[in-house]
N, C-alpha and C positions, 0 to 999 in steps of 0.2 A: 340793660335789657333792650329787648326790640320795642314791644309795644306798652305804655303805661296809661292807666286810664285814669282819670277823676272825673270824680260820680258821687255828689252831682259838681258842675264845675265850674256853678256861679259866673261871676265875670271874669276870672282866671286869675286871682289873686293869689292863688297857692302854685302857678305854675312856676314863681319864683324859688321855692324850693325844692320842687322834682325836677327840675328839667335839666339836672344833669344825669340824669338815673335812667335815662331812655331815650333811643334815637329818635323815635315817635308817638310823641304825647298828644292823647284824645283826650275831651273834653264831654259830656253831657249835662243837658240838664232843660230843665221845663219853661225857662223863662228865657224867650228871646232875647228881650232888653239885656240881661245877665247877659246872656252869649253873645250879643252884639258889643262887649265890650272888653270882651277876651285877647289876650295876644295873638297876634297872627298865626303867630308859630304852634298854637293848640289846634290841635284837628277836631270843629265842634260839631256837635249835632245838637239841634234843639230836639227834646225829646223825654219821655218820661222815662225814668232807668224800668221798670218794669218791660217796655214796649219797646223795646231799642233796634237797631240795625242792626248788631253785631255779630256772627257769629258765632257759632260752639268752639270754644279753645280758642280765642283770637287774641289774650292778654295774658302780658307776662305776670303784669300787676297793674292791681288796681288800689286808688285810695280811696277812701271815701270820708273827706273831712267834714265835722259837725254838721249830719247827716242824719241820724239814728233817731237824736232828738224830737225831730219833727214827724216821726212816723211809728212813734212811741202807739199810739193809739189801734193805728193797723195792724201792726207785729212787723218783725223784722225779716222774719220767715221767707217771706215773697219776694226780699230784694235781694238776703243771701245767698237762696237757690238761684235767683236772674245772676249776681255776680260768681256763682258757683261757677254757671253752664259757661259763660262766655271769658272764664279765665281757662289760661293752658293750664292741664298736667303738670305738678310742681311750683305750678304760680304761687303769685303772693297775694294778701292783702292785708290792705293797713286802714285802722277806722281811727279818728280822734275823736274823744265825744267826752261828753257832760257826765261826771258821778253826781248820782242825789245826795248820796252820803259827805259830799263837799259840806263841812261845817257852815261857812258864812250862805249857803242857799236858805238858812232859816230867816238871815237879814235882808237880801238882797228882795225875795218874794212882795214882805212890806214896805220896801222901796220902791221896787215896783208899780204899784198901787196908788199910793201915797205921792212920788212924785211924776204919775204919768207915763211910766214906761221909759226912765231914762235909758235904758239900753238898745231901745229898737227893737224888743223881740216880740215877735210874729204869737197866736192865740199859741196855734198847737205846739210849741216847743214848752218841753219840760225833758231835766236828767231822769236818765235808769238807772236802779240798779245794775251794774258791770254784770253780774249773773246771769242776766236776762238775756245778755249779748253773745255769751260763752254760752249756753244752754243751745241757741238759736245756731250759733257756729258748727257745734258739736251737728247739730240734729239737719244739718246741710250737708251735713259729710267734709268739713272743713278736719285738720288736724294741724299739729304744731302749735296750739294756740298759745299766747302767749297773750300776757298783759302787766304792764307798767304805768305808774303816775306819769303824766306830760308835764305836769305846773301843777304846783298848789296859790299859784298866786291868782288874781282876779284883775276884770277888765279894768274895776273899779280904779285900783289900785296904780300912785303914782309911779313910772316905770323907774325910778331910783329904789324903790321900795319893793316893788316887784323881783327886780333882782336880785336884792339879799333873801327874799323868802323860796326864791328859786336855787339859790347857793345853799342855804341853808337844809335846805329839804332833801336836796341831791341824793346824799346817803339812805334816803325811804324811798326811792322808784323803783324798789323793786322786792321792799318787803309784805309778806304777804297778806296782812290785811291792813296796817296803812295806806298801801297805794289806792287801796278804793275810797279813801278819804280826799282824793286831789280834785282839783275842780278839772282840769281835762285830765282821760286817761286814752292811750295807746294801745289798741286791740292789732296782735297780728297773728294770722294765721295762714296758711296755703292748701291747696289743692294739691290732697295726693298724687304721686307721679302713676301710682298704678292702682286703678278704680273696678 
C-alpha cells in the first residue's frame, strides 16, 4: 500500500513489523519523548489521534497496536470515526488489544497490587470485552470485520514456554468463542469502497 499509519505509535517499536507493507509509514501519538525516539523512516506527528493533521481518505491502513485498552473509559467511538474519516475507501484496519475474558487476568490483577505493578501498566489501562469493539466498528460504519486470538500466552511467561502455548493454541485463532479467551486478540476491519 501507499500510506500506513500507526496510531498511536509510541517510540516506533512496531515499525519493525509493518514496514514492509507500505511505501510510507506515519506515525502519531501524544508523547514527544515517545516520538522522539521513533525510526527515522516513520513520518511522525506528535499529536492526539482525535486532533490530528490528516486528511479525509488519506490512509490505506491503519494499525492501531494496544491502544483500545487505555481509552476503555471514554468509548471507543470517537477514535473509530477519527480513524474512519482519515482512512481511504476500501482501507484497512487492524487493532491488537487485551480480552478480559483472558483466564490468567484473574492472577495477574493480584500480582499487580501485591508486587507493585511489575508490568509497568499505566492507572487507565484495563482489557474489553472483544464485543464492545465489534459493536463500536459496526456503529462507525466499518464492515469486513473480522476477529482472531493473537497469543494465548502472557508477558509473564518464559519465552520457551510462551512458544509451546502459542503452537499449542494455533488450531483455536479462529474458533468462535475460544478466541475471545486469548490474552491479545486481532480486530480487523475496512472502510467500505462505496459509502
Amino acid at each position: 500500500v501507499d500510506k500506513l499509519l500507526i496510531a498511536p505509535v509510541g517510540d516506533g517499536d512496531d515499525y519493525k513489523y509493518v514496514k514492509d507493507f507500505a511505501e510510507n509509514i506515519y506515525g502519531i501519538d501524544i508523547s514527544p519523548h515517545a516520538v522522539g525516539k521513533c525510526n527515522r523512516n516513520i513520518i511522525t506527528e506528535v499529536g492526539d489521534i482525535l486532533h490530528n493533521p490528516y486528511s479525509d481518505d488519506f490512509f490505506d491502513l491503519i494499525v492501531s497496536p494496544l491502544f483500545f485498552h487505555h481509552v476503555v473509559s471514554i468509548g471507543f467511538d470517537p477514535f473509530l470515526e477519527e480513524f474512519h474519516r482519515i482512512m481511504k475507501k476500501g482501507g484497512k484496519l487492524i487493532i491488537l488489544d487485551f480480552s478480559i475474558f483472558y483466564p490468567l487476568n484473574s492472577f495477574t490483577k493480584p500480582i499487580k497490587k501485591i508486587f507493585n505493578n511489575p508490568y509497568g501498566e499505566v492507572e487507565d489501562e484495563k482489557p474489553f470485552r472483544p464485543k464492545l469493539i465489534i459493536n463500536s466498528l459496526k456503529k462507525q460504519g466499518f464492515a469486513k470485520i473480522e476477529v482472531e486470538a493473537a497469543n494465548y500466552s502472557h508477558c509473564l511467561f518464559p519465552i520457551p514456554l510462551a512458544r509451546i502455548i502459542n503452537k499449542i493454541t494455533e488450531p483455536i485463532h479462529n474458533h468462535k468463542i475460544l478466541k475471545n479467551f486469548s490474552w491479545l486478540i486481532l480486530f480487523g476491519a475496512s472502510k467500505p469502497s462505496q459509502i
